[in-house]
C-alpha positions as CSV (number, residue, x, y, z in Angstrom):
1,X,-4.1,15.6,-18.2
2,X,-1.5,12.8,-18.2
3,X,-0.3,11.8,-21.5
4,X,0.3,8.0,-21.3
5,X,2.6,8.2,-24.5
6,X,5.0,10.7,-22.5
7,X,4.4,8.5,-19.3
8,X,5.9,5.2,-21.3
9,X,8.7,6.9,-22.0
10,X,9.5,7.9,-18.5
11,X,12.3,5.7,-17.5
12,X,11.7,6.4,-13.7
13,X,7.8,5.8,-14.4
14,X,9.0,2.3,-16.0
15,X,11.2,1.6,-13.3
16,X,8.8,1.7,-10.8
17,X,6.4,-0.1,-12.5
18,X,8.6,-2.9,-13.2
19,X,9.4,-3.3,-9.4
20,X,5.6,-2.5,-8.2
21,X,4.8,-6.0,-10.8
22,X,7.7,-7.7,-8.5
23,X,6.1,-6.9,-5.2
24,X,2.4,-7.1,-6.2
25,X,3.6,-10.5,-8.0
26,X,5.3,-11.2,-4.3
27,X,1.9,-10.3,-2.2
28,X,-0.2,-12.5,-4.8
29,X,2.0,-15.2,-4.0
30,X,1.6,-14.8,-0.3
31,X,-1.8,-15.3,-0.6
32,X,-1.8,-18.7,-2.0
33,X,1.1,-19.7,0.1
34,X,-1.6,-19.2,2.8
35,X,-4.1,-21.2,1.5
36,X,-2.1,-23.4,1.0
37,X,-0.5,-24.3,4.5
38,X,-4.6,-24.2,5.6
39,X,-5.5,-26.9,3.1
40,X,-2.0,-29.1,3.5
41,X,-2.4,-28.4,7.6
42,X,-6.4,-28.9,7.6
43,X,-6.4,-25.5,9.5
44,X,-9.5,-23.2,8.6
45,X,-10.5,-19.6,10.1
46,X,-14.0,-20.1,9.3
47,X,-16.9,-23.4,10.3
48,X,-18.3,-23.2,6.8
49,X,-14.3,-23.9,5.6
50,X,-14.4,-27.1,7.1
51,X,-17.5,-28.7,5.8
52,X,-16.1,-30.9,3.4
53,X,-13.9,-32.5,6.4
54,X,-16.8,-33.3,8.2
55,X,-20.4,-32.5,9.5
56,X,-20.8,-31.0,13.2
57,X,-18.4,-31.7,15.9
58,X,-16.1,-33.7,13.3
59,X,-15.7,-30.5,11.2
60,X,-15.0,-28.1,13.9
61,X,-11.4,-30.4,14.8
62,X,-10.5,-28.4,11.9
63,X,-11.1,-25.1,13.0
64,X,-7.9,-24.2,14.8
65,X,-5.1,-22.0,15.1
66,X,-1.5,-23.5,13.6
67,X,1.8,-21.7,14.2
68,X,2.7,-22.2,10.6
69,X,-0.5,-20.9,9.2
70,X,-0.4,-17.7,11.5
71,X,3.4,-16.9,10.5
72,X,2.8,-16.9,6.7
73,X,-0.8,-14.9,7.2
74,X,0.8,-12.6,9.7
75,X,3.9,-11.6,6.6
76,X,0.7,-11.7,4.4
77,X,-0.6,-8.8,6.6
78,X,3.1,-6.8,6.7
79,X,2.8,-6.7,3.1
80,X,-0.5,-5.3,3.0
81,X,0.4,-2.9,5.3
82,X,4.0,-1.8,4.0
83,X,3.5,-2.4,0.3
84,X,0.7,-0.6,-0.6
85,X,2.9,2.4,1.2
86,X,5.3,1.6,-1.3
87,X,3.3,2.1,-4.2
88,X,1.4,5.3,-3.2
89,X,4.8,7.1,-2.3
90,X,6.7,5.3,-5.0
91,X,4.2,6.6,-7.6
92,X,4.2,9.6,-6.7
93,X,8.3,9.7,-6.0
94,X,8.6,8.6,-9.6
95,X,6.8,11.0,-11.4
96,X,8.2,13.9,-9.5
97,X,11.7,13.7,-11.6
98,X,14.3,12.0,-9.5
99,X,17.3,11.1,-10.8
100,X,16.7,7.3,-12.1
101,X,19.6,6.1,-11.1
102,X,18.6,7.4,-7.0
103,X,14.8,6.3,-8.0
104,X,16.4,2.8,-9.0
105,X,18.4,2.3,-5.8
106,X,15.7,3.1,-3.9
107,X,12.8,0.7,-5.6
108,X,15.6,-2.2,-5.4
109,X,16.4,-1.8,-2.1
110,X,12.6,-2.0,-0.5
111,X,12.2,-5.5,-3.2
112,X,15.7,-6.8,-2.1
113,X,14.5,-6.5,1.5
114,X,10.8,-8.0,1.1
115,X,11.9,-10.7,-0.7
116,X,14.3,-11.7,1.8
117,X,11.7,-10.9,4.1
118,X,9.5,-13.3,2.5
119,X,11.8,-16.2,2.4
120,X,12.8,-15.9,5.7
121,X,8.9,-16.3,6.7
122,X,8.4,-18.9,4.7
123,X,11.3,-21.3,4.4
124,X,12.0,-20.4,7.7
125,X,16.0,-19.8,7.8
126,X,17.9,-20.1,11.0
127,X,19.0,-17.3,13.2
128,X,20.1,-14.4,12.5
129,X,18.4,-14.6,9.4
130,X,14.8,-14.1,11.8
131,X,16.4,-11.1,13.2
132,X,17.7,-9.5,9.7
133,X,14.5,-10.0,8.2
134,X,13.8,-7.9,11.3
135,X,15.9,-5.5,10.6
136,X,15.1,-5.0,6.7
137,X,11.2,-4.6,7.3
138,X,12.6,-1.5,9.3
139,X,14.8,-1.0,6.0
140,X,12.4,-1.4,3.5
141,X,9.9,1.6,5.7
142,X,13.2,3.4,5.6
143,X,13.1,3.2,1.9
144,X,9.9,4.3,1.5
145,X,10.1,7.3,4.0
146,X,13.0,8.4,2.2
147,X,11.3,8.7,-0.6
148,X,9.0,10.4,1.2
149,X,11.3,12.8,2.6
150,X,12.9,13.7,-1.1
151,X,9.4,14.0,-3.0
152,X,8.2,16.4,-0.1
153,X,11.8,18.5,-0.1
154,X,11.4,18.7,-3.6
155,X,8.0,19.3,-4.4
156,X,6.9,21.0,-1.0
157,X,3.0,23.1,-1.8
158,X,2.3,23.7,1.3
């Protein structure tokens, strides 16, 4: 049985749940910032979303695919996919007694790299930025399979 009292006062435990707020904060963001390029661009995924543009043929002028709409959905979707990685591994990495100041490094590093990520979605900043937000979504999984690789070299019950 886990004793939340002795959890609190894991700093590790803290750490990651500091950093796990950031990112979830991060994803919830994301999900506005998609609603609201659909609402500012009049661009909707679904008939019934466009109804109060319009009845019929007038409504469906509003059910189309935007560039700008697809990019921020599509980094939307990477953080699904990469962050809720993050947190299983990470939760597990964290209460398996790393060193904090390694367990630190590591949760850093994968925020540091989805934020820029993010921003470089979003804003959009010129090249290279594009390509290094390339490269740290490849750093970020890197993060995460390290910590991967040290919870199962550590803690290996097979």
């Amino acid at each position: 049985m886990v004793d939340l009292a002795q959890l609190m006062e894991n700093e590790v435990f803290m750490a990651f749940a500091s950093y796990t707020t950031i990112v979830l904060s991060k994803m919830m963001f994301m999900s506005t910032a998609t609603a609201f390029y659909r609402i500012t661009r009049k661009v909707f995924a679904k008939p019934e979303d466009c109804a109060s543009f319009g009845k019929g043929e007038n409504a469906k002028k509003y059910l189309w695919v935007d560039d700008r709409v697809e990019h921020v959905g599509r980094a939307h979707l990477n953080d699904l996919e990469n962050i809720v990685l993050f947190l299983g591994i990470g939760l597990l990495y964290s209460l398996s007694g790393p060193d904090l100041s390694t367990a630190i490094l590591h949760f850093r590093l994968f925020v540091g790299a989805w934020i820029y990520r993010t921003l470089s979605y979003l804003l959009p900043l010129p090249q290279p930025n594009r390509a290094l937000a390339f490269f740290f979504f490849f750093f970020g999984y890197g993060v995460t399979l390290s910590m991967a690789y040290r919870l199962l070299k550590t803690r290996l019950y097979l």
